[in-house]
C-alpha positions, 0 to 999 in steps of 0.5 A: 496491485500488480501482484494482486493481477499476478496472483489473480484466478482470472485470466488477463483477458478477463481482467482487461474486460473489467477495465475496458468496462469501466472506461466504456462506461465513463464514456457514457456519462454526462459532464456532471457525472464524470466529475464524480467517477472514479477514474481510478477504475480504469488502471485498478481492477481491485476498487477495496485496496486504495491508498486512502490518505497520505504522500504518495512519495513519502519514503516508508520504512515501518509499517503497520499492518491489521486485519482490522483497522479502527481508530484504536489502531492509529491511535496505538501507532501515534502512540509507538512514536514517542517510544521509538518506532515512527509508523511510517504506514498503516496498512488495513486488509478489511478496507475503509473509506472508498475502499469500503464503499466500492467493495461489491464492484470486486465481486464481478471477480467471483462471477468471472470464476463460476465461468472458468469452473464452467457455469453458463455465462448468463446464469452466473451473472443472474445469481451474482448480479443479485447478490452485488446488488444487495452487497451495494444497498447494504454497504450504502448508509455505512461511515465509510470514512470513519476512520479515513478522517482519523488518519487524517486528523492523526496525520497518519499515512493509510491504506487498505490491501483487500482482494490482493492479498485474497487472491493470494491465498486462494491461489496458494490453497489451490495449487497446494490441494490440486498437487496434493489431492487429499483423499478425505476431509480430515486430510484436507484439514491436516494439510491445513493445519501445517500453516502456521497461521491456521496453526495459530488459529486452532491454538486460539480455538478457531482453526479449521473445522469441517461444517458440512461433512464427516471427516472421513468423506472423500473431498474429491474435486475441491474449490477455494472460496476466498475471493471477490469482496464478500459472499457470493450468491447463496443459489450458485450451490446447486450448479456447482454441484452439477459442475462435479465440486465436492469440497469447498474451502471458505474464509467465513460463511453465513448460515443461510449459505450453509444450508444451502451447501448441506441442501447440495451435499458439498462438503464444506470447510471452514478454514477461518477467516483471520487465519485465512486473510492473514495467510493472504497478507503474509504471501503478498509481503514476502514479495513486498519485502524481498524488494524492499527493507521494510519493518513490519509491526504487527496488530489486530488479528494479524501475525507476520510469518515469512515463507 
């Protein structure tokens, strides 16, 4: 967690205010209510990454870790054990449980950063109010804790490491063009491809692609959208446009959002999704395990690769 704050877009000052906010509005609860909120709020402004079952004083020397983890995966890790490698952690960057159904609460992150590139206040809530609000109905009838009750069941240590890890490659990415400065998008997509997880990811005929845009474009100013959940607003494009942005970089995007980048002219690459949580996980791990002498086993999507 306290990586993720180090690594964070937003400033301390904006993080606090998100936990003063959650604190703010305990206090206004009834005594039933209080019961049911989630205190954890008030010292982790990230509600996707929790520890979702296990000792919290467990000693843990061997991790697993995926992008995805389903039931398949802890069964592979109680499967390892008999074999000679005892799964001490499993560790799921998309997250599960509450993990889960807290995930529209991180994307007041991304309203946070539409205001430090220079969006009115009150306009960046409006777009992004309406798209948490969707993001919260939509999540709602999931089974969040499908796999929670497995690690459970397998009585096997779980927990999901969301917006930490995401923070990390988009402030990775955005350092690297800000000192970099690439000219033309087919630059952008070469700088790119000297990751080795984007390196990866071309071999398996999903690298980086330039959706919106031809590669000889000029990429000008270029944002990385990588952060805060999931998608934010698909009406956000326009302003960002009048903010002067001429490149976004994106994880994933959908197709409603991409026709309304083509509709603003911004250029718009896809870095990949895999390569790019992956990436985020990697930089976070190498901090982890400077610390600590901790193994790594490796699944589902996900590739360790040291910086």
């Amino acid at each position: 967690m306290q990586e993720g704050i180090k690594a964070d877009l937003r400033s301390k000052k904006q993080i606090q205010s998100q936990l003063q906010s959650a604190k703010a509005e305990y206090k206004k609860l009834t005594r039933l209510q209080k019961k049911f909120f989630d205190t954890e709020r008030f010292k982790n402004p990230y509600s996707d990454t929790r520890i979702l079952f296990g000792n919290l004083r467990q000693p843990i020397v061997t991790i697993m870790i995926g992008i995805d983890i389903g039931v398949g995966e802890l069964l592979m890790a109680k499967q390892l054990e008999p074999a000679g490698k005892k799964i001490d952690l499993v560790i799921s960057h998309h997250p599960c449980g509450i993990g889960l159904a807290g995930l529209a609460e991180v994307m007041s992150i991304q309203t946070d950063i539409l205001k430090n590139y220079g969006m009115n206040s009150d306009v960046a809530e409006d777009f992004m109010g309406k798209r948490i609000g969707e993001v919260t109905k939509g999540l709602h009838s999931a089974n969040h804790n499908r796999v929670v009750d497995a690690a459970r069941l397998l009585d096997i240590p779980f927990m999901c490491c969301h917006t930490p890890a995401d923070n990390h490659v988009v402030k990775y990415l955005q350092k690297l063009m800000s000192t970099k400065k690439p000219r033309t998008l087919k630059h952008v997509v070469d700088m790119l491809l000297k990751e080795p997880e984007y390196q990866e990811a071309a071999r398996m005929k999903v690298g980086p692609v330039i959706l919106q845009g031809r590669e000889t474009d000029k990429a000008g100013k270029i944002i990385i959208d990588m952060t805060g959940g999931t998608e934010g607003s698909k009406e956000i494009f326009g302003r960002l446009s009048q903010l002067g942005v001429d490149t976004q970089i994106s994880m994933h995007i959908s197709k409603d959002h991409l026709t309304r980048v083509k509709a603003e002219h911004i250029n718009l690459i896809n870095a990949g999704h895999m390569a790019s949580d992956a990436l985020g996980l990697n930089l976070l791990l190498d901090k982890l395990i400077r610390r600590s002498r901790i193994e790594v086993v490796s699944c589902s999507g996900f590739k360790r690769v040291k910086r």
